[in-house]
C-alpha positions, 0 to 999 in steps of 0.5 A: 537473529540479524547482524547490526549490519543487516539491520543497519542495510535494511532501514537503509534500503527501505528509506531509499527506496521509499524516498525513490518511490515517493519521488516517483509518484510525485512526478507521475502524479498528473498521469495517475489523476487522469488514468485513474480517476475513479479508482477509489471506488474500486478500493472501496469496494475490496474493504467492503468485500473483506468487511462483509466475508469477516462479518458473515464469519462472525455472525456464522460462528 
């Protein structure tokens, strides 16, 4: 099990590091929309993918 302490560092260092992530991409936020414009599509497609292998799984059982 963990300490209070442990506990305590851990939500610490998740909200830091969350609010340090945000931030970051906030401030690059014109990059990404330039560079990685038509990356939803990709995403898209590996939710679809995983759809279809649990699917063919499913139906193959």
């Amino acid at each position: 099990m963990f300490s209070k302490g442990q506990i305590i560092f851990g939500v610490l260092f998740f909200v830091v590091f969350a609010i340090i992530i945000g931030y970051t991409y906030r401030k690059d936020l014109k990059l990404h929309k330039r560079f990685y414009a038509g990356s939803i599509w990709i995403l898209i497609a590996f939710i679809a993918f995983i759809l279809f292998i649990t699917a063919i799984k499913f139906f193959l059982k």
